[in-house]
TORKOL-4160 file (C-alpha; in steps of 0.2 Angstrom, whole numbers, padded with zeros to 4 digits, m for minus):
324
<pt num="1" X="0061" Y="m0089" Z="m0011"/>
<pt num="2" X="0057" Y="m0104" Z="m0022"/>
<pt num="3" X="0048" Y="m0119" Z="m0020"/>
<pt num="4" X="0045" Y="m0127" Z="m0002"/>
<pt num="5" X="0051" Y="m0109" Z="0004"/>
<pt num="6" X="0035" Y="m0101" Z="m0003"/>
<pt num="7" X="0026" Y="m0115" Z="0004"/>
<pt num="8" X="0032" Y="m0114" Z="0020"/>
<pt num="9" X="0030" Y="m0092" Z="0020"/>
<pt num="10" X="0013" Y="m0095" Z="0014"/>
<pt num="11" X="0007" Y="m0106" Z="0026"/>
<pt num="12" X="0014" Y="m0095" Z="0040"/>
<pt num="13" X="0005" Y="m0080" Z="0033"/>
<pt num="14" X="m0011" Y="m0088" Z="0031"/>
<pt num="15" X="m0010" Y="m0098" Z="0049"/>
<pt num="16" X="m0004" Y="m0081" Z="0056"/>
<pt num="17" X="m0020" Y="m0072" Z="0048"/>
<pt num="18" X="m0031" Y="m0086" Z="0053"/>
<pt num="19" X="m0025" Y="m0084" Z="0072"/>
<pt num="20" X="m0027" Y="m0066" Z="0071"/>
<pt num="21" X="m0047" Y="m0067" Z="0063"/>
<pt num="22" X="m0050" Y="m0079" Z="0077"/>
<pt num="23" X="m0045" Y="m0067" Z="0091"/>
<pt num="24" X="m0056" Y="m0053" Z="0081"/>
<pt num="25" X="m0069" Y="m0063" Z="0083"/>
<pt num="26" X="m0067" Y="m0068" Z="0100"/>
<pt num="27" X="m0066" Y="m0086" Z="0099"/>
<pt num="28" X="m0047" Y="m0089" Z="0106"/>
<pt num="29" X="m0037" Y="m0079" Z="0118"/>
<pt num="30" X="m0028" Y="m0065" Z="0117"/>
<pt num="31" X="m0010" Y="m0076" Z="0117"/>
<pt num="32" X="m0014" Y="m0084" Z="0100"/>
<pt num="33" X="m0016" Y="m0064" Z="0094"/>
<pt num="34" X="0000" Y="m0061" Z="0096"/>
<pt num="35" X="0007" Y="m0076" Z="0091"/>
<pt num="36" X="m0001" Y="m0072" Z="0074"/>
<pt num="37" X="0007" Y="m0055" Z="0075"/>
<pt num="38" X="0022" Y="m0059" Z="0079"/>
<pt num="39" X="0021" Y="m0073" Z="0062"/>
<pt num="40" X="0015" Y="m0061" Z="0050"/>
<pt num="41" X="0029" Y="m0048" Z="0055"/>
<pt num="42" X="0041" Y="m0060" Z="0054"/>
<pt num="43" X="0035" Y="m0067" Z="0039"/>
<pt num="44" X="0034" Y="m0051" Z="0030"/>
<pt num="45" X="0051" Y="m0045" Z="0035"/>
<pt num="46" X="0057" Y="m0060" Z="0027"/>
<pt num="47" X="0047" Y="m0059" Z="0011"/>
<pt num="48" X="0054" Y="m0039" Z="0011"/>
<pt num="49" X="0071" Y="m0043" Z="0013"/>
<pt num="50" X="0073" Y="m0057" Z="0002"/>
<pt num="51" X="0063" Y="m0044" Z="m0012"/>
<pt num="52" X="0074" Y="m0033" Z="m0010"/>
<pt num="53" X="0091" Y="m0041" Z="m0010"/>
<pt num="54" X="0093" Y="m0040" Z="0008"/>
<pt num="55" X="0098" Y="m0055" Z="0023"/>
<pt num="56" X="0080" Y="m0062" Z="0027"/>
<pt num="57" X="0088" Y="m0076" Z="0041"/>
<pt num="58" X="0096" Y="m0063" Z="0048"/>
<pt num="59" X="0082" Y="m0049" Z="0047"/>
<pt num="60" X="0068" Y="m0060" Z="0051"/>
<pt num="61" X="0075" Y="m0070" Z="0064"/>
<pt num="62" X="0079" Y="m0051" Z="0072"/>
<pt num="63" X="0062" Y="m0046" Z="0072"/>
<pt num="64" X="0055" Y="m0062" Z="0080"/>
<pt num="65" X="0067" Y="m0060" Z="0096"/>
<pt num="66" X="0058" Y="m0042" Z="0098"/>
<pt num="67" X="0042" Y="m0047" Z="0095"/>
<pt num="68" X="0045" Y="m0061" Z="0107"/>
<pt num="69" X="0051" Y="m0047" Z="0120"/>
<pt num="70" X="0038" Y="m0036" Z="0116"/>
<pt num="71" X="0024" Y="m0049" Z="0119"/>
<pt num="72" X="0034" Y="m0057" Z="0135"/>
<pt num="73" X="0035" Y="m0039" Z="0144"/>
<pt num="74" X="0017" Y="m0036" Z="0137"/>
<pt num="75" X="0021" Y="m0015" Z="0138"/>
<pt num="76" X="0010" Y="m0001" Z="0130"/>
<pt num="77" X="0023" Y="0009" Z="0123"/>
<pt num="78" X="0033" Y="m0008" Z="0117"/>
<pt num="79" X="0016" Y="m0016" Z="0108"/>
<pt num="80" X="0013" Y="0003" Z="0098"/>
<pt num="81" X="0032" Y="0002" Z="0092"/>
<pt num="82" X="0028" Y="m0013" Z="0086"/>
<pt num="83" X="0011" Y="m0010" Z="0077"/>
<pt num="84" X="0020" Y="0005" Z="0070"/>
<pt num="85" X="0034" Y="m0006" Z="0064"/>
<pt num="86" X="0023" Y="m0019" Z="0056"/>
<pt num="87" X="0011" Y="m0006" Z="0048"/>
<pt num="88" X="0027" Y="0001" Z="0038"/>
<pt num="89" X="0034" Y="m0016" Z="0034"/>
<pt num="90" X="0017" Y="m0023" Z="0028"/>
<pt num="91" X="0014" Y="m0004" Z="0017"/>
<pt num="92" X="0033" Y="m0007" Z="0010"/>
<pt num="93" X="0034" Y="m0024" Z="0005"/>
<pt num="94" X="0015" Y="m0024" Z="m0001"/>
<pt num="95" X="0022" Y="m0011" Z="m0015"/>
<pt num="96" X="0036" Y="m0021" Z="m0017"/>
<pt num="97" X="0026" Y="m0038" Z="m0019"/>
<pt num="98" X="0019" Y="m0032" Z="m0036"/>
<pt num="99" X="0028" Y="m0035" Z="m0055"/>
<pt num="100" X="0024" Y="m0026" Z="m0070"/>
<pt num="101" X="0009" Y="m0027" Z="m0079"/>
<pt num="102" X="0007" Y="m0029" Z="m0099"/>
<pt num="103" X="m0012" Y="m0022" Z="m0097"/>
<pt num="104" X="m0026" Y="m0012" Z="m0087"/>
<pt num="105" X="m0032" Y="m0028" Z="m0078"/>
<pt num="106" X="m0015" Y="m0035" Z="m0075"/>
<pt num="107" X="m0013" Y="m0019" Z="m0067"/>
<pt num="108" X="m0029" Y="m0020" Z="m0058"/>
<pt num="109" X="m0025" Y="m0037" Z="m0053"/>
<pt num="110" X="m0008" Y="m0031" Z="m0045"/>
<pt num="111" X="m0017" Y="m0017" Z="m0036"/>
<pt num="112" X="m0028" Y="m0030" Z="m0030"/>
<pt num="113" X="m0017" Y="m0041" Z="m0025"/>
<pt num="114" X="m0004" Y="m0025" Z="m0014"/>
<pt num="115" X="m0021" Y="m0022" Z="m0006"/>
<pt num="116" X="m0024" Y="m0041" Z="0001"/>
<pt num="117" X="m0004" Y="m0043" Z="0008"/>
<pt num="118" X="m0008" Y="m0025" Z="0015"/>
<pt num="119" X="m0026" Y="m0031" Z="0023"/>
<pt num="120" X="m0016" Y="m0047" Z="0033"/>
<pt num="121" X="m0006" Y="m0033" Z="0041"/>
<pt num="122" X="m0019" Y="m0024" Z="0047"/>
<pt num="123" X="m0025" Y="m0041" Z="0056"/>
<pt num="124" X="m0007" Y="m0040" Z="0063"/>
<pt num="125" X="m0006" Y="m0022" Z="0066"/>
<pt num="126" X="m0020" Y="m0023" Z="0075"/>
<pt num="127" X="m0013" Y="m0040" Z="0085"/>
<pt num="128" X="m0002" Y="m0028" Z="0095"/>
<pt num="129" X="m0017" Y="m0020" Z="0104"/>
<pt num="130" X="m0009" Y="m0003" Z="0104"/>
<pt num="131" X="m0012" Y="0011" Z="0113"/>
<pt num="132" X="m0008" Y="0025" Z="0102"/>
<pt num="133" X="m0015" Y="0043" Z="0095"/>
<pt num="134" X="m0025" Y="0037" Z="0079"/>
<pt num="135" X="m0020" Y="0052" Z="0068"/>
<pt num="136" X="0001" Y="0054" Z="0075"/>
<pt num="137" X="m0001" Y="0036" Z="0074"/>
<pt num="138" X="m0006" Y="0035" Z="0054"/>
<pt num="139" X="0005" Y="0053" Z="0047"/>
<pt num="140" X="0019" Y="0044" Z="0059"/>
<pt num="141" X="0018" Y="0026" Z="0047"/>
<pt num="142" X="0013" Y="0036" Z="0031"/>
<pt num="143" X="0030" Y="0045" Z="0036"/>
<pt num="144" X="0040" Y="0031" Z="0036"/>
<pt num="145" X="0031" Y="0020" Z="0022"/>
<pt num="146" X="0037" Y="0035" Z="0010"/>
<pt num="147" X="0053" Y="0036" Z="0015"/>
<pt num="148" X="0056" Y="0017" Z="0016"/>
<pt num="149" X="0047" Y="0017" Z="m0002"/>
<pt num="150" X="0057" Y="0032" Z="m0009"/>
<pt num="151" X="0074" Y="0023" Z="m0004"/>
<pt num="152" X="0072" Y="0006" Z="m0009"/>
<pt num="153" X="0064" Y="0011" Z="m0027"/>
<pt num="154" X="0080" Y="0023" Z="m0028"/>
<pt num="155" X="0090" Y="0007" Z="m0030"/>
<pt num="156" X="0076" Y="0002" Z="m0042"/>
<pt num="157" X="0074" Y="0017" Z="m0054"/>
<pt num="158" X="0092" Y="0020" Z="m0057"/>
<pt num="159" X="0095" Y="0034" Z="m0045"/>
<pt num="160" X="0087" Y="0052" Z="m0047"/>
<pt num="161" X="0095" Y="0052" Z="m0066"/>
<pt num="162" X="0083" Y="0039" Z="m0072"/>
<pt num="163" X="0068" Y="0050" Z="m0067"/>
<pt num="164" X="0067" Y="0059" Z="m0083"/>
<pt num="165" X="0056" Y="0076" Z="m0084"/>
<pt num="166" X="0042" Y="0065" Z="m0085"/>
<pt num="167" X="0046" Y="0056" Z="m0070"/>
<pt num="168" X="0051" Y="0071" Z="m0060"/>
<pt num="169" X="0034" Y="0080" Z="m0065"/>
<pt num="170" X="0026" Y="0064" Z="m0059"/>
<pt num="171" X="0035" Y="0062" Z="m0042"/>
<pt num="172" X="0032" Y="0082" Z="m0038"/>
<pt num="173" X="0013" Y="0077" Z="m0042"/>
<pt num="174" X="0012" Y="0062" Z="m0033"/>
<pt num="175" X="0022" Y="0071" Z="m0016"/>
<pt num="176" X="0010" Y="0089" Z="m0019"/>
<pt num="177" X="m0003" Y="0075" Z="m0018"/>
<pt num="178" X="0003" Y="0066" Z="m0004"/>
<pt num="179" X="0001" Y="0083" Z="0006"/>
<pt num="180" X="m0017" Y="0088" Z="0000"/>
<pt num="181" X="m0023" Y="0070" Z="0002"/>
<pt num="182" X="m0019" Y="0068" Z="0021"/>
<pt num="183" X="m0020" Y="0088" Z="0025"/>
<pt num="184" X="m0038" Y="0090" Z="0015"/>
<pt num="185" X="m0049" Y="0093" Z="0031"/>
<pt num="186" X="m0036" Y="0103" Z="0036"/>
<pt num="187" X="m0035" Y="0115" Z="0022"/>
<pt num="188" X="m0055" Y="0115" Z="0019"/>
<pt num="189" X="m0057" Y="0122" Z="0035"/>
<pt num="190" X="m0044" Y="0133" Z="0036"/>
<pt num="191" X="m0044" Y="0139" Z="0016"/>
<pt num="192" X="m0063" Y="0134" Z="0012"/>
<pt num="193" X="m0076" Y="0146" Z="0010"/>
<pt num="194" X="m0091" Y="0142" Z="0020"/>
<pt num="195" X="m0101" Y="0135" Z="0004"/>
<pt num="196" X="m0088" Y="0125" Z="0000"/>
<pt num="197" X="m0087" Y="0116" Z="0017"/>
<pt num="198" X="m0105" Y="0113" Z="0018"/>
<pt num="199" X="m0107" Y="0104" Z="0004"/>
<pt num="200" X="m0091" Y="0094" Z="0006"/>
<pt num="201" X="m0099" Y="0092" Z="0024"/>
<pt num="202" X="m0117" Y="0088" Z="0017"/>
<pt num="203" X="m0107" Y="0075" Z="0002"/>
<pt num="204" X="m0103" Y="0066" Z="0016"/>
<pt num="205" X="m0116" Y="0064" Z="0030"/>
<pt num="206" X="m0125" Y="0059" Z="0013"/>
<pt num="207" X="m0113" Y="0043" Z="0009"/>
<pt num="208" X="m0113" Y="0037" Z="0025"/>
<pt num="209" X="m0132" Y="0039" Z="0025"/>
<pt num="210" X="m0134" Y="0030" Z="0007"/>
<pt num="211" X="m0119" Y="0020" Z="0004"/>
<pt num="212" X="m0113" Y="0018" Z="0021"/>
<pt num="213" X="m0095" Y="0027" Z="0021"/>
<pt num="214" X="m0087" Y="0038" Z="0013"/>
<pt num="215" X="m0072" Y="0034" Z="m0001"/>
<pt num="216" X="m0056" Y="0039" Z="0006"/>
<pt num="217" X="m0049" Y="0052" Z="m0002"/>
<pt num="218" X="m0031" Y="0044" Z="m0001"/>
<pt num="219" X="m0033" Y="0030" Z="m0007"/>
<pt num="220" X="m0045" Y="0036" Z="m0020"/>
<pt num="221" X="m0034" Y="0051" Z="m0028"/>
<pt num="222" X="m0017" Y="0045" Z="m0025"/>
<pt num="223" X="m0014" Y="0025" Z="m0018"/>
<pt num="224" X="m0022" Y="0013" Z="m0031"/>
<pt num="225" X="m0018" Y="0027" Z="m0047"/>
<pt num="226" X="m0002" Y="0026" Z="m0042"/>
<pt num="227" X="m0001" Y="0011" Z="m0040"/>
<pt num="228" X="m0010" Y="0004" Z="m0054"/>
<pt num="229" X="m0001" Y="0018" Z="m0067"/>
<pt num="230" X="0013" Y="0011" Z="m0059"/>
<pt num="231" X="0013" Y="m0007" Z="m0062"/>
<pt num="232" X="0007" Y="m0002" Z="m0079"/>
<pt num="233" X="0021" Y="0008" Z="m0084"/>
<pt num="234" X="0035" Y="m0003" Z="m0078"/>
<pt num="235" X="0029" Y="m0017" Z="m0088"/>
<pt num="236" X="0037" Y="m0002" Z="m0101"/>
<pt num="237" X="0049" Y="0012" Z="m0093"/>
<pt num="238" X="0060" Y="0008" Z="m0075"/>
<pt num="239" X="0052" Y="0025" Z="m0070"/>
<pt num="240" X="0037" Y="0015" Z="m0066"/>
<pt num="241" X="0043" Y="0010" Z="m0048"/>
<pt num="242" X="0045" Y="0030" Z="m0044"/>
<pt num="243" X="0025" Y="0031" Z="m0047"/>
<pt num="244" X="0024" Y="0014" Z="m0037"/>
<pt num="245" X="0030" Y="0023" Z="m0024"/>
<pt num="246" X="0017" Y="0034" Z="m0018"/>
<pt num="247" X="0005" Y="0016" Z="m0022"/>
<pt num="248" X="0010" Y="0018" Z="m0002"/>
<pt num="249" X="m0005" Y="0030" Z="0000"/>
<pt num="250" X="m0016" Y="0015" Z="m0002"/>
<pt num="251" X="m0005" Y="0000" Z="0008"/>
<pt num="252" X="m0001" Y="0012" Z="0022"/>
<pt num="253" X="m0022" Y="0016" Z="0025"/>
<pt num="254" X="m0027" Y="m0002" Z="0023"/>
<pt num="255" X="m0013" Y="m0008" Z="0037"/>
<pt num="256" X="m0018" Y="0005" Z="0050"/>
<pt num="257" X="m0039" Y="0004" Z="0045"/>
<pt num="258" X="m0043" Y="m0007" Z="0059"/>
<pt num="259" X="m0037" Y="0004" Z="0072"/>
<pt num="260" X="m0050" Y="0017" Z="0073"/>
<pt num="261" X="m0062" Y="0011" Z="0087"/>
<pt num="262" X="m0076" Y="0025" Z="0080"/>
<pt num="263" X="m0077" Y="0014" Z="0063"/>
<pt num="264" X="m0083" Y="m0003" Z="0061"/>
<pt num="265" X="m0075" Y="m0019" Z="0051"/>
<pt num="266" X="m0090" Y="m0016" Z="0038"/>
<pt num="267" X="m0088" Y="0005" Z="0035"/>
<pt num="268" X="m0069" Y="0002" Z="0032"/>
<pt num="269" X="m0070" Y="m0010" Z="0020"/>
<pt num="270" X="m0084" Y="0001" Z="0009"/>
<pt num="271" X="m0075" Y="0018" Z="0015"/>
<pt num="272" X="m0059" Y="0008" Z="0005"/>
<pt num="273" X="m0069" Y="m0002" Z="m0009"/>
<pt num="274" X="m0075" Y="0013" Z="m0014"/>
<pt num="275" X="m0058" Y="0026" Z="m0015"/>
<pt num="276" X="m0053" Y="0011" Z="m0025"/>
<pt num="277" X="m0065" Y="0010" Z="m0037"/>
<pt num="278" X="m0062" Y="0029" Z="m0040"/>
<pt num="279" X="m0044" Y="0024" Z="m0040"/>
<pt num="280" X="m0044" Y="0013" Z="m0054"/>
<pt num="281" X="m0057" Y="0023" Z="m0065"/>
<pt num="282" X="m0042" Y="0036" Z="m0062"/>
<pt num="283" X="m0031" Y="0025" Z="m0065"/>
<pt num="284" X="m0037" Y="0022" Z="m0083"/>
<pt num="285" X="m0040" Y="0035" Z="m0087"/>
<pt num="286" X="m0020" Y="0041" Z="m0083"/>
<pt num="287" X="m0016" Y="0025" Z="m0091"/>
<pt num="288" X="m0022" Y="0029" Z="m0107"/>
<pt num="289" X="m0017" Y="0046" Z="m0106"/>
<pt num="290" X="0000" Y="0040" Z="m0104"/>
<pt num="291" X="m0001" Y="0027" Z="m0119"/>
<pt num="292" X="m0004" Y="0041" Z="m0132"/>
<pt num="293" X="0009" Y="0053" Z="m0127"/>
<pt num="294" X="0020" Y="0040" Z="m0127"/>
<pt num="295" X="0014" Y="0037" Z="m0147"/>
<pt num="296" X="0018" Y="0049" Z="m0161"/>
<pt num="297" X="0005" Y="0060" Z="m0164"/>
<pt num="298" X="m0003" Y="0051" Z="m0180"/>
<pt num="299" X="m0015" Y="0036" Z="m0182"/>
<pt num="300" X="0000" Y="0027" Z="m0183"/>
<pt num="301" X="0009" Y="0032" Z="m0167"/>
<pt num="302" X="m0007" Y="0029" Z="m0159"/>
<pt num="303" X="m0009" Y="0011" Z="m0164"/>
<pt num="304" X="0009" Y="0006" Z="m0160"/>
<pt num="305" X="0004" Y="0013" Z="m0142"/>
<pt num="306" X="m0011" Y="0002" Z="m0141"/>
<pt num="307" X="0000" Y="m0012" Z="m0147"/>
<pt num="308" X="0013" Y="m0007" Z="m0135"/>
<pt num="309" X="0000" Y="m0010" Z="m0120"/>
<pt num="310" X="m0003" Y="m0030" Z="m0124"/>
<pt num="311" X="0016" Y="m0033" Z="m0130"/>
<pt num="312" X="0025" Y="m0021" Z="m0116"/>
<pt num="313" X="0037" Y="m0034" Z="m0106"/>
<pt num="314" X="0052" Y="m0025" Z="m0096"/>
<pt num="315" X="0062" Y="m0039" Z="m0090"/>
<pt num="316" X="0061" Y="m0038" Z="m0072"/>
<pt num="317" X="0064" Y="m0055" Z="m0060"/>
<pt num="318" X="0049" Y="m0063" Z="m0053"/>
<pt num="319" X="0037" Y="m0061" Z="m0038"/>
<pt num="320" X="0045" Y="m0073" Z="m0027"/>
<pt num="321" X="0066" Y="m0068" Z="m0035"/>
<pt num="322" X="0072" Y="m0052" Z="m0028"/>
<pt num="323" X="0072" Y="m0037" Z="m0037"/>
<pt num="324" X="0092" Y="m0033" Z="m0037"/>
């Protein structure tokens, strides 16, 4: 996409986002929902395939004759396919949206940046007005997003031989963390001693009593490190997208946040501000970790690292070019 393309996307996206706040909020009817659904899926499957190298007429002008049957036959089951649908393509190309990054705030800049394109499809997910079982409903789209990611950043990373060791450590990591992030309540109350689940109960019942949620775990251990290490390191090394990957952990969350009816607008946004401020002290902190092991171990080595992070620059094609 170049020029009035990226015009024309970006107006649908934002007129499409617009349509869907309105509905939120009660001022227009429900009709003017899903037209901003059905614009923000199509829209996004455009800007996916044309990312990634695929057919966006083809692709795009598929999806808008099913969302056009789906909101003509107005069916449960047809509306949750399609929320589940655009949660996955809004986690993917979010991910995909992002270059690389010479430096910590690039990087963080990036991560921001995934998280907004992934915040417009919750509007959209939302738009469908499923009726679905919150927790199959999120492991059923964080299923997907992976796969979807893992595949497309195969083609990216030069197959499974591009890993390295440090890139097959860091992908067993990221998939070991993957389990623990989405299971943790699971594990503490099956695994936990009684202590330990107290006070991980009484942590809290004390953030949502002083800071009025709780970081989610998710996106704090896994999403935005991942995806801000991520960025980071293909600004240097094609193994970068492999880490990118699992940045899924924080696009898939945000695109499925608005459907718990037990949390308000206000507590997801802090519960989510505040696993990505954890994220991206994280973040740093593997960030610099990664800059000196990438330098000799001398004063020397470690200043050719530090000057490695402000003159890194991978060639890799632009945001709006696709990637292969």
């Amino acid at each position: 996409m170049h020029g009035l393309g990226v015009l024309g996307w970006l107006v649908i996206v934002l007129a499409g986002a617009a349509a869907l706040v309105a509905a939120l909020l009660g001022y227009v009817d429900n009709w003017l929902a899903d037209a901003g659904a059905v614009a923000i899926a199509t829209a996004y499957t455009w800007g996916l395939a044309a990312r990634t190298g695929g057919r966006p007429v083809i692709f795009s002008a598929l999806v808008l004759v099913l969302a056009g049957v789906v909101v003509a036959l107005d069916d449960d089951a047809l509306r949750s396919g399609a929320a589940v649908v655009t949660a996955v393509l809004t986690a993917v190309f979010a991910v995909m949206a992002t270059i690389p990054a010479g430096g910590f705030i690039r990087a963080v800049r990036e991560t921001v940046l995934a998280v907004l394109v992934a915040a417009v499809g919750a509007l959209a997910t939302l738009g469908w007005a499923p009726v679905v079982d919150l927790q199959r409903f999120q492991y059923t789209v964080l299923g997907l997003s992976l796969i979807g990611s893992l595949l497309t950043v195969y083609r990216l990373g030069s197959g499974f031989h591009g890993l390295g060791t440090r890139g097959i450590v860091t992908v067993l990591t990221g998939s070991l963390m993957l389990v623990v992030t989405v299971g943790y309540a699971e594990l503490l109350q099956r695994y936990g001693t009684h202590g330990l689940v107290e006070a991980v109960d009484d942590a809290v019942r004390w953030s949502h009593s002083e800071l009025g949620a709780f970081p989610r775990p998710i996106i704090a251990l896994l999403g935005v490190p991942a995806l801000t290490w991520g960025t980071h390191m293909r600004a240097r090394r094609r193994q970068g997208w492999w880490v990118c990957a699992f940045g899924i952990a924080v696009t898939a969350p945000v695109a499925y946040c608005l459907l718990d009816p037990g949390r308000s607008i206000v507590e997801v946004g802090l519960a989510s501000g505040y696993g990505a401020l954890i994220g991206l002290v994280i973040a740093f902190l593997l960030i610099r970790i990664d800059l000196r092991l990438s330098g000799r171990r001398s004063a020397r080595g470690r200043r050719q690292a530090e000057m490695e992070e402000v003159t890194a620059a991978r060639p890799e094609p632009g945001r709006t070019h696709a990637l292969w």
